[in-house]
BADO-273621 format. One line per field, with one value per residue: residue in one letter; x, y, z of N, C-alpha, C in turn. Coordinates in Angstrom, 1 decimal, padded with zeros to 4 digits. Example, Ala and Ser with C-alpha at 12.3 -4.5 7.8 and 13.67 -1.06 7.14 Angstrom:
r	a;s;
nx	013.2;012.8;
ny	-005.7;-002.2;
nz	007.8;007.1;
cax	012.3;013.7;
cay	-004.5;-001.1;
caz	007.8;007.1;
cx	013.2;012.9;
cy	-003.3;000.0;
cz	007.8;007.9;
//
This chain:
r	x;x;x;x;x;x;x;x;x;x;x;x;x;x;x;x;x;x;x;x;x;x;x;x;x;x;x;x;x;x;x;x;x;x;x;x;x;x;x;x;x;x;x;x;x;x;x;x;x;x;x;x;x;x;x;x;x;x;x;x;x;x;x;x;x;x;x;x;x;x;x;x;x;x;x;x;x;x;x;x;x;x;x;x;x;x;x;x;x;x;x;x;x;x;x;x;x;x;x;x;x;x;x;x;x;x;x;x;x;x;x;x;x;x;x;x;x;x;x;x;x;x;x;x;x;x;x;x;x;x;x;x;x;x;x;x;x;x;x;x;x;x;x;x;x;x;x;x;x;x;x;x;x;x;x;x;x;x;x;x;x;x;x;x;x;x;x;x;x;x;x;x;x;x;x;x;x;x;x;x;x;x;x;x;x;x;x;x;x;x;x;x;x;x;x;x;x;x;x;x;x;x;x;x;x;x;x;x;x;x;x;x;x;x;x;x;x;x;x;x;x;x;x;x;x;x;x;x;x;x;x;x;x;x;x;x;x;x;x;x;
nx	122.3;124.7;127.7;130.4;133.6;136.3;138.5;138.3;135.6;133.9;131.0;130.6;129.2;129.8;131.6;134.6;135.7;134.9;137.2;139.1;139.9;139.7;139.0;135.6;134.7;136.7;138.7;139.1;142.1;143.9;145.4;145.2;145.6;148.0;150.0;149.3;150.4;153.1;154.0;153.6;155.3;158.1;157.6;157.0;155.0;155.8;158.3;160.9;162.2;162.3;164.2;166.5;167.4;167.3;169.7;171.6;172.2;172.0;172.9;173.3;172.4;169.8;169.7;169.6;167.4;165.4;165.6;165.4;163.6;161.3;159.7;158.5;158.9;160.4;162.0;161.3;164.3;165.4;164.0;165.3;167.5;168.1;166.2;168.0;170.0;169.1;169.0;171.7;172.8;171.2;172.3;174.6;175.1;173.7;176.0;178.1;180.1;181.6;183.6;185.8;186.8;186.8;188.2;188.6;189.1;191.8;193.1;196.1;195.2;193.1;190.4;189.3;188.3;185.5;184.0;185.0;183.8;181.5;181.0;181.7;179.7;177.4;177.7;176.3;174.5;176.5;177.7;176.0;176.3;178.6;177.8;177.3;179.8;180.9;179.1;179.5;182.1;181.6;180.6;181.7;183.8;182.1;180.9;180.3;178.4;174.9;173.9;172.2;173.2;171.9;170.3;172.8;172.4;170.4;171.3;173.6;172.3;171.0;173.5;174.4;172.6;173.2;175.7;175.3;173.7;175.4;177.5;175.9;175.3;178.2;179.0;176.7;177.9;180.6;179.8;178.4;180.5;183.1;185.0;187.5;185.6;184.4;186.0;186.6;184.5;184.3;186.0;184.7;182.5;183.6;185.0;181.8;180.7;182.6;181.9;179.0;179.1;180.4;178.9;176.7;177.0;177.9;178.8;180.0;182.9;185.9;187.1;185.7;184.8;187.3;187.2;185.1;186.3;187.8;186.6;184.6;187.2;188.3;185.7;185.6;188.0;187.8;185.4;186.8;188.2;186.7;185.3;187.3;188.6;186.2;185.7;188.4;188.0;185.5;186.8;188.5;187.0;184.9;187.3;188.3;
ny	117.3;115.5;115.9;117.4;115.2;117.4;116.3;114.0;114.1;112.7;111.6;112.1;110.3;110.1;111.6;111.2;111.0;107.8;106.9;108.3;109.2;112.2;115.0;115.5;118.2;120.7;121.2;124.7;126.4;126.9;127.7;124.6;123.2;124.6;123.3;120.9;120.4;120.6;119.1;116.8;117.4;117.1;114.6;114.2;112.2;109.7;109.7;111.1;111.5;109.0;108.6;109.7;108.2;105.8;105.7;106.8;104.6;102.5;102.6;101.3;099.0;100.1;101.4;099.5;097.7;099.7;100.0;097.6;096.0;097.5;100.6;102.2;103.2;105.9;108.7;109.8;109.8;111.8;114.1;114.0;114.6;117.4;118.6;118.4;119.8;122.1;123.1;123.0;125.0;127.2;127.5;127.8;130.2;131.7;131.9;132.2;130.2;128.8;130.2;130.5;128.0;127.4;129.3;130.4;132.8;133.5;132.5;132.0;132.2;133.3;132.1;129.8;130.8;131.8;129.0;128.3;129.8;129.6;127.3;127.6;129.1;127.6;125.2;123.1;121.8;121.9;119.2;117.8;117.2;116.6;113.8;112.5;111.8;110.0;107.9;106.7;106.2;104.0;101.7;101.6;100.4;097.9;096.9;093.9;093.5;093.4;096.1;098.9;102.0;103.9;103.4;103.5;105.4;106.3;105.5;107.3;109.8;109.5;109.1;111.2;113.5;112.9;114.1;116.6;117.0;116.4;118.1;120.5;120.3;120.7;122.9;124.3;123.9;125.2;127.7;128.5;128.5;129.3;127.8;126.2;124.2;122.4;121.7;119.0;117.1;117.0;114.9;113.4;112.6;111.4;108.7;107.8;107.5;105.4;103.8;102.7;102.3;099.9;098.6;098.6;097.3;094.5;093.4;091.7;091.6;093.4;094.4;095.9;098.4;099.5;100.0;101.1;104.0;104.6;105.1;107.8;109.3;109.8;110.2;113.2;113.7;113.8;115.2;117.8;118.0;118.4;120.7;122.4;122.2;123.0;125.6;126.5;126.4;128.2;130.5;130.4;130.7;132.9;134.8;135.4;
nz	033.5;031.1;031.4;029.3;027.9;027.8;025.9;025.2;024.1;025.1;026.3;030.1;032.7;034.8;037.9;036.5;033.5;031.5;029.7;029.0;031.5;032.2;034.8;035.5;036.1;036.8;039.3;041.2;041.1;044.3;047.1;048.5;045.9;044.6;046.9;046.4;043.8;044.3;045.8;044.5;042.2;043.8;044.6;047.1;048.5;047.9;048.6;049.2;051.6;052.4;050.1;049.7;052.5;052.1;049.8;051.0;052.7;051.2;048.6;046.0;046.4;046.0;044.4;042.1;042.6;042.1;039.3;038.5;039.6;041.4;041.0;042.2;044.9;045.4;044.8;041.3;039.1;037.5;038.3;041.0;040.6;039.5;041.7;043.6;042.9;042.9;045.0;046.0;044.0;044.9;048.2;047.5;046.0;048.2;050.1;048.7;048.4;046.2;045.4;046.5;045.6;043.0;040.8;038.4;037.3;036.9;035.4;032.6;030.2;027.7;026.1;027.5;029.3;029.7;029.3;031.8;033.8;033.3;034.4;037.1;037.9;037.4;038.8;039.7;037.9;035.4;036.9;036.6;033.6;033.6;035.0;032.4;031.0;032.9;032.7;030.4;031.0;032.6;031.2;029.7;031.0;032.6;030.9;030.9;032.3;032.3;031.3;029.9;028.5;028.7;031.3;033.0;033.1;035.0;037.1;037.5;037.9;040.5;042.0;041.6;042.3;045.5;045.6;045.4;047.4;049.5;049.0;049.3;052.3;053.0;051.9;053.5;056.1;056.3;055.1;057.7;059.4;058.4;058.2;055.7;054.3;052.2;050.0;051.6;050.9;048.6;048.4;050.0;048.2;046.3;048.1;048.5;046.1;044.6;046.2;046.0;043.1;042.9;044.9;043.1;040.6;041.5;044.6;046.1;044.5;044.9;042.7;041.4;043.1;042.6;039.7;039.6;040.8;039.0;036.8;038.0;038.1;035.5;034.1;035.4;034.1;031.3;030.5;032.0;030.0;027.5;028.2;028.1;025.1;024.0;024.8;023.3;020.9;021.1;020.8;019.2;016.5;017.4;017.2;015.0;
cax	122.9;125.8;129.4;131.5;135.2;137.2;140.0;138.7;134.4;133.3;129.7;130.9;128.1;129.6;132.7;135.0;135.7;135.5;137.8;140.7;140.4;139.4;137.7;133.9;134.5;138.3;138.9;139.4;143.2;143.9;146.1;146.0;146.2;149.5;150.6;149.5;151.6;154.5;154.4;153.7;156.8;158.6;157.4;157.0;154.2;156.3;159.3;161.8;163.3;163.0;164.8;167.6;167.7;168.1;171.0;172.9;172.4;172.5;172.9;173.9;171.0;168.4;169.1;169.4;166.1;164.2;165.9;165.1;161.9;160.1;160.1;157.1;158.9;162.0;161.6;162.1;166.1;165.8;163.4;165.9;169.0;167.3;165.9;169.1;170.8;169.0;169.2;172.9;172.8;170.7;173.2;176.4;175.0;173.5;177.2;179.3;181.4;182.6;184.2;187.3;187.4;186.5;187.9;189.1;189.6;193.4;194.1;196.3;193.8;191.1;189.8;188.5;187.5;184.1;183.3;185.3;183.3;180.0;180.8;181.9;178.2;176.4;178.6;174.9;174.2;178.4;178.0;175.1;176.6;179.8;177.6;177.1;180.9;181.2;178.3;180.1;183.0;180.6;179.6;183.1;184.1;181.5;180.3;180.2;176.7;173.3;172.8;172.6;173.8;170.4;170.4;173.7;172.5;170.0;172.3;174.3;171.9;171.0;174.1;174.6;171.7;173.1;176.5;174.8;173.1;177.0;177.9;175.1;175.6;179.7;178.4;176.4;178.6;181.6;179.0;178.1;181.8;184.1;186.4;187.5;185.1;184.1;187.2;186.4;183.3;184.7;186.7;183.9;181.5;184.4;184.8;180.9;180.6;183.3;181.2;177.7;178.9;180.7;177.6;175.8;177.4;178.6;179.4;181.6;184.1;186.8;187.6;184.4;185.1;188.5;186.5;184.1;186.5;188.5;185.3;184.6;188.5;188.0;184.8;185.9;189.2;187.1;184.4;186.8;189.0;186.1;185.4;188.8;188.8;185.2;186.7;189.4;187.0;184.9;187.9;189.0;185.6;185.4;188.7;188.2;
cay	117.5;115.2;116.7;116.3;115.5;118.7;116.0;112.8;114.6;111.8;112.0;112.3;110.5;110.5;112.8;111.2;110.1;106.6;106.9;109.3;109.8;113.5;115.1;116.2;119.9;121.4;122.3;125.8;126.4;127.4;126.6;122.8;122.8;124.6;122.5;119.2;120.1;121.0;118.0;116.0;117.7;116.3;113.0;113.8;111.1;108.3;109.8;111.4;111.4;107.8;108.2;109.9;107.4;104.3;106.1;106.8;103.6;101.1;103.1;100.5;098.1;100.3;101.7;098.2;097.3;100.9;099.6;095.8;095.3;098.4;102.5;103.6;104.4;106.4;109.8;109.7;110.1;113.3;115.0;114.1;115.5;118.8;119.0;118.6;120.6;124.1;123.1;123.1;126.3;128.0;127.6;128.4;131.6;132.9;131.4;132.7;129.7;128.5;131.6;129.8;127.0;127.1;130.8;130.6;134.2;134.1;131.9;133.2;131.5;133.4;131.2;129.2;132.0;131.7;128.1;128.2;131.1;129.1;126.1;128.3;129.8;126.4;124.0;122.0;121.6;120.9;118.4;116.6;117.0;115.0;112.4;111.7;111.3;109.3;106.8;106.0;105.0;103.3;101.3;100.7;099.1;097.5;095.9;092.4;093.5;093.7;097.7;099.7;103.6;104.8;102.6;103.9;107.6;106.8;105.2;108.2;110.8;109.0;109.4;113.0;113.7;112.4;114.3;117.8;116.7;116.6;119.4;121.3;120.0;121.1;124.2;125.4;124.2;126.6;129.2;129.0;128.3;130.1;126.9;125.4;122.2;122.1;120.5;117.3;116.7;116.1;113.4;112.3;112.4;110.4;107.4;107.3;106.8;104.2;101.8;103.0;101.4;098.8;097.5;098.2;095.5;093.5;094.3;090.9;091.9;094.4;095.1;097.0;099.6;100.0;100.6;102.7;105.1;105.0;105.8;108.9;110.2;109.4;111.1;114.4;114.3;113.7;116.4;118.9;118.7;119.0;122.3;123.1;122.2;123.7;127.1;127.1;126.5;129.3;131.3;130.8;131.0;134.7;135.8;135.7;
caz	032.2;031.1;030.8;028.0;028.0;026.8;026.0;024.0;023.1;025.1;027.6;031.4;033.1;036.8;038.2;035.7;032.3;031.7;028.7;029.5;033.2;033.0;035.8;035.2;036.3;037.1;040.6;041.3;041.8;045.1;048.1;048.4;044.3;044.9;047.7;046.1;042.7;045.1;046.5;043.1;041.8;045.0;045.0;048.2;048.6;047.5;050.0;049.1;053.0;052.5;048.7;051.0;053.4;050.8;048.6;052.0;053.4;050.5;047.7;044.9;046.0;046.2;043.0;041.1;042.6;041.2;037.5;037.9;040.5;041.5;040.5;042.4;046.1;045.3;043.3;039.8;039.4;037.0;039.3;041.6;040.6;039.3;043.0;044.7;042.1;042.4;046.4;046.0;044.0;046.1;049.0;047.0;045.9;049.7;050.8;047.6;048.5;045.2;044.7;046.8;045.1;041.2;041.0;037.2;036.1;036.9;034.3;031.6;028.5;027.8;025.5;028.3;030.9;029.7;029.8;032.8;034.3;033.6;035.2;038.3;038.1;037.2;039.1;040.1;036.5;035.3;037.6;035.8;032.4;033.8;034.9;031.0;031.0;034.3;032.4;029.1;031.3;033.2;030.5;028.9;032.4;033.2;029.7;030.4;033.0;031.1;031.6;028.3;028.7;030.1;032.7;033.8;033.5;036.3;037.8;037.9;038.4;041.7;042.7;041.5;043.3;046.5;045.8;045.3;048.8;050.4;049.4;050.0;053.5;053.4;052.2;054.7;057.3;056.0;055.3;059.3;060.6;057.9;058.4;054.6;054.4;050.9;049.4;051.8;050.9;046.7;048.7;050.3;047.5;045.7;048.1;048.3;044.5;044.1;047.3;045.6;041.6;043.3;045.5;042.5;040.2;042.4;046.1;046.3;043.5;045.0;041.2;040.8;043.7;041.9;038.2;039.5;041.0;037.7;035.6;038.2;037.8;033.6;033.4;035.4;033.2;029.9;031.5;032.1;028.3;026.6;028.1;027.5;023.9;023.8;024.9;022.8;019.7;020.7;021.1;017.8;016.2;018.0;017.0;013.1;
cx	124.3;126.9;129.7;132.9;135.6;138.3;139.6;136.9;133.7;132.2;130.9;129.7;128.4;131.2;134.2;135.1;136.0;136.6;138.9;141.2;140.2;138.3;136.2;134.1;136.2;137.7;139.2;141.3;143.4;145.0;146.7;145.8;147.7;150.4;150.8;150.4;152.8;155.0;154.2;154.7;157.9;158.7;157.4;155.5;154.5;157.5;160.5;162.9;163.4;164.2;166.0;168.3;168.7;169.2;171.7;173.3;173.0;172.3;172.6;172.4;169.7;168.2;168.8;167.8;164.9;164.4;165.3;163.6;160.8;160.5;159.2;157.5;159.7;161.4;162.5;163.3;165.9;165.5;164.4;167.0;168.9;167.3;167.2;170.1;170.4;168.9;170.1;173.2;172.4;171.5;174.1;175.9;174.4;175.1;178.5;180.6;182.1;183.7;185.4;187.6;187.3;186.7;188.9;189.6;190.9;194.1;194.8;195.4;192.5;190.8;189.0;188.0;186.3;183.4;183.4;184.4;181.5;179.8;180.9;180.5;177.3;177.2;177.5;174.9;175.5;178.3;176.9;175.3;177.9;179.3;177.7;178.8;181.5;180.4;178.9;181.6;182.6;180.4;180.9;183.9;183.5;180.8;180.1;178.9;175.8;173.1;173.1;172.8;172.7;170.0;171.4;173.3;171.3;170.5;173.1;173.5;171.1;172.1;174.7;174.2;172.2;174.5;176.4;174.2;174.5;177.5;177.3;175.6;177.0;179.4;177.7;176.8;180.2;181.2;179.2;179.8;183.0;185.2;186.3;186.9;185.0;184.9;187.4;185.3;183.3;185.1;185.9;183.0;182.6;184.5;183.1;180.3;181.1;182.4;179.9;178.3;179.3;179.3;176.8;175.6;177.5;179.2;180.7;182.6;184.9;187.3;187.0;184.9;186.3;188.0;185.6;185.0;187.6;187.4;185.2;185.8;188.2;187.4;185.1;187.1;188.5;186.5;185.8;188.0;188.4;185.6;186.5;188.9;187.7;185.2;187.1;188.9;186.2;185.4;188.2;188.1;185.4;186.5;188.9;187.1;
cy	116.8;116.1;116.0;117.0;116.7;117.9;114.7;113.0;113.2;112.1;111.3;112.0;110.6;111.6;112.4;110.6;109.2;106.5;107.2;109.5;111.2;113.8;115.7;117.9;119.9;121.9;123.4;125.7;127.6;126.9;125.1;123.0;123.1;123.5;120.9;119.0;120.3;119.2;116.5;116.2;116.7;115.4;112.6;112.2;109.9;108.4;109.5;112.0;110.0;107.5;108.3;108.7;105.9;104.6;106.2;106.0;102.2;101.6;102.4;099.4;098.6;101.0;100.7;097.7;098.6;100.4;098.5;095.8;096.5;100.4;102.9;104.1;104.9;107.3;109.6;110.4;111.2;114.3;115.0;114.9;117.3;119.3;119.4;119.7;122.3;123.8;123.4;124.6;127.2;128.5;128.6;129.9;132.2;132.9;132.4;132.1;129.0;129.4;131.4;128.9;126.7;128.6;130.8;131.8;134.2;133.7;132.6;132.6;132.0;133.1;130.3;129.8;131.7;130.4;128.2;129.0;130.5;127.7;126.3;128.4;128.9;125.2;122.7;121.5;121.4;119.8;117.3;116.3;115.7;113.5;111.5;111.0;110.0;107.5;106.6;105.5;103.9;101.9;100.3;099.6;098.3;096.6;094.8;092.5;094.1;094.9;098.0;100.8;104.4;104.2;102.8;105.5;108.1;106.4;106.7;109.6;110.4;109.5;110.7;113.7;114.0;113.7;115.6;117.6;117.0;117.3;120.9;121.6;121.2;122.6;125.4;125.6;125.2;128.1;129.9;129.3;129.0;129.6;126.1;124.2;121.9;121.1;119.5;117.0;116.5;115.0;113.0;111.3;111.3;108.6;106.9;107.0;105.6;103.4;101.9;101.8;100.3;098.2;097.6;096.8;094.5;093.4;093.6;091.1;092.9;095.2;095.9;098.5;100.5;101.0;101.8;104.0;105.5;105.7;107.4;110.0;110.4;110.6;112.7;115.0;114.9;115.0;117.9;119.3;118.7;120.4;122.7;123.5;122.7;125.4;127.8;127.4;127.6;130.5;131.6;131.0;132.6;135.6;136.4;136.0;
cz	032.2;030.6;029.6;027.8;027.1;025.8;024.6;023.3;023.7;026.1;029.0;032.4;035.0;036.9;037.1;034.3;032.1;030.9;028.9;031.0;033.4;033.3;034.8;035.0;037.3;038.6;040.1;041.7;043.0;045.9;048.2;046.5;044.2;045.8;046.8;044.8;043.0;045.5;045.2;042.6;042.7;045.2;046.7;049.1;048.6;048.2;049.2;050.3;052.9;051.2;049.1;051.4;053.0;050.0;049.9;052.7;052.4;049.1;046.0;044.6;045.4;044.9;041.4;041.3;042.0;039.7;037.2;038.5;040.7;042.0;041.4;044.2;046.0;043.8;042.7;039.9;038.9;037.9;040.6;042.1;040.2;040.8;043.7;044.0;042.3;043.9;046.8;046.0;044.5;047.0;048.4;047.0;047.2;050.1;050.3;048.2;047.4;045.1;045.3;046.4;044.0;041.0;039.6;036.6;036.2;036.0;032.9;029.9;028.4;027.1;026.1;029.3;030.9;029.9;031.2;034.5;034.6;034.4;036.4;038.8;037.9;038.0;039.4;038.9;035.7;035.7;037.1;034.4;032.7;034.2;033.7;030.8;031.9;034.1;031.4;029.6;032.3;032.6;029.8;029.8;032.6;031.8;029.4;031.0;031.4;031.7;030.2;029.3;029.3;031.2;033.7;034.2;034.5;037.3;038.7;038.2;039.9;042.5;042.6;042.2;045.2;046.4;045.8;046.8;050.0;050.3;049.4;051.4;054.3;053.4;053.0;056.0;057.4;056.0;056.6;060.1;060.0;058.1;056.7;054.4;052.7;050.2;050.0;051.3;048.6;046.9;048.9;049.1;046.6;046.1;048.4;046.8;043.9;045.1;046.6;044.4;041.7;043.8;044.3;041.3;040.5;043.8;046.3;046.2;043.9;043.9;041.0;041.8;042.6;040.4;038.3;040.1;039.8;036.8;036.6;038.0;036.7;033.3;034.2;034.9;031.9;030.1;031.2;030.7;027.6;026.8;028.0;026.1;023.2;023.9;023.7;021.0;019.6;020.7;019.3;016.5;016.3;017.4;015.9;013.1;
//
């Protein structure tokens, strides 16, 4: 008895459809169906120890060549920074080490307590919205190269990715040792971002390192007066 596609109504004469690609008859979910969407999530197939490896080693190149020549061995940048993002937060919250260093309630403005309170509590996800800031000065510096604005914002969630990875890292080594590291590892993630946009434009150009660590200062000034002035709007919005 031939099958017929649930999807395009077409006959299914061997285990798939020539048409759409769907199977004959659905696996059962079980086990490896778990595992294998775990690991489809992951991209662990396409190696994301090696996606690692390439952003800490040649960061700039290897993500010009996923934009220009080839996407299929380096997990997708969103899936990326998501991943390393709830990896981050994970930590912080077993750790509860933000809580020394983004500790907002003292200020006297409560008009901003609450952004301020959520950026404390989402600092993984903060940290990918400033990329959008970090890419429009990306863009304004860098405007004589052929990227448009979505080409910088995988740009920058590559390296988001990688900087949610470092202070993961710092993270759990303060957790274990209860010695202040965190607040190096912003420096770090700082001068690896200006040698990453540098090699990525141009490795030659000394000017580019320069630009890129203006654009990362920029975009966490920009970043952090719009939640200010976002605050203060919901503040006064609230009040009346």
């Amino acid at each position: 008895m031939i099958a017929i596609c649930t999807s395009c109504q077409q006959d299914i004469p061997e285990n798939y459809c020539s048409k759409c690609g769907e199977p004959a008859k659905l696996k059962r979910i079980d086990r490896h169906y778990i595992q294998h969407e775990i690991e489809h999530v992951l991209h662990l197939e396409k190696g994301i120890f090696y996606t690692v490896k390439e952003l800490l080693v040649r960061p700039g190149i290897t993500i010009h060549n996923f934009i220009s020549n080839d996407r299929s061995r380096l997990v997708k940048p969103v899936v990326f920074v998501i991943v390393t993002s709830l990896i981050y937060t994970l930590i912080n919250h077993f750790f509860h080490i933000e809580e020394g260093y983004f500790n907002f309630d003292k200020t006297t403005t409560a008009a901003i307590n609450p952004i301020n309170e959520w950026v404390q509590s989402h600092y993984g996800y903060a940290n990918m919205l400033m990329g959008i800031f970090m890419a429009l000065w990306l863009k304004l510096f860098f405007r004589k190269y052929d990227y448009n604005f979505f080409e910088l914002l995988i740009l920058l969630c590559f390296l988001q990715g990688m900087g949610m990875l470092i202070f993961a890292i710092f993270a759990v080594l303060e957790g274990l040792t209860h010695i202040h590291l965190l607040q190096y590892s912003a420096m770090l993630f700082m001068v690896y971002f200006s040698w990453a946009v540098g090699q990525f434009f141009e490795k030659g150009k000394y000017i580019n390192y320069l630009k890129a660590l203006g654009g990362y200062l920029l975009g966490v000034i920009t970043f952090t007066g719009c939640t200010l002035l976002l605050g203060l709007l919901i503040y006064s919005i609230t009040k009346h």
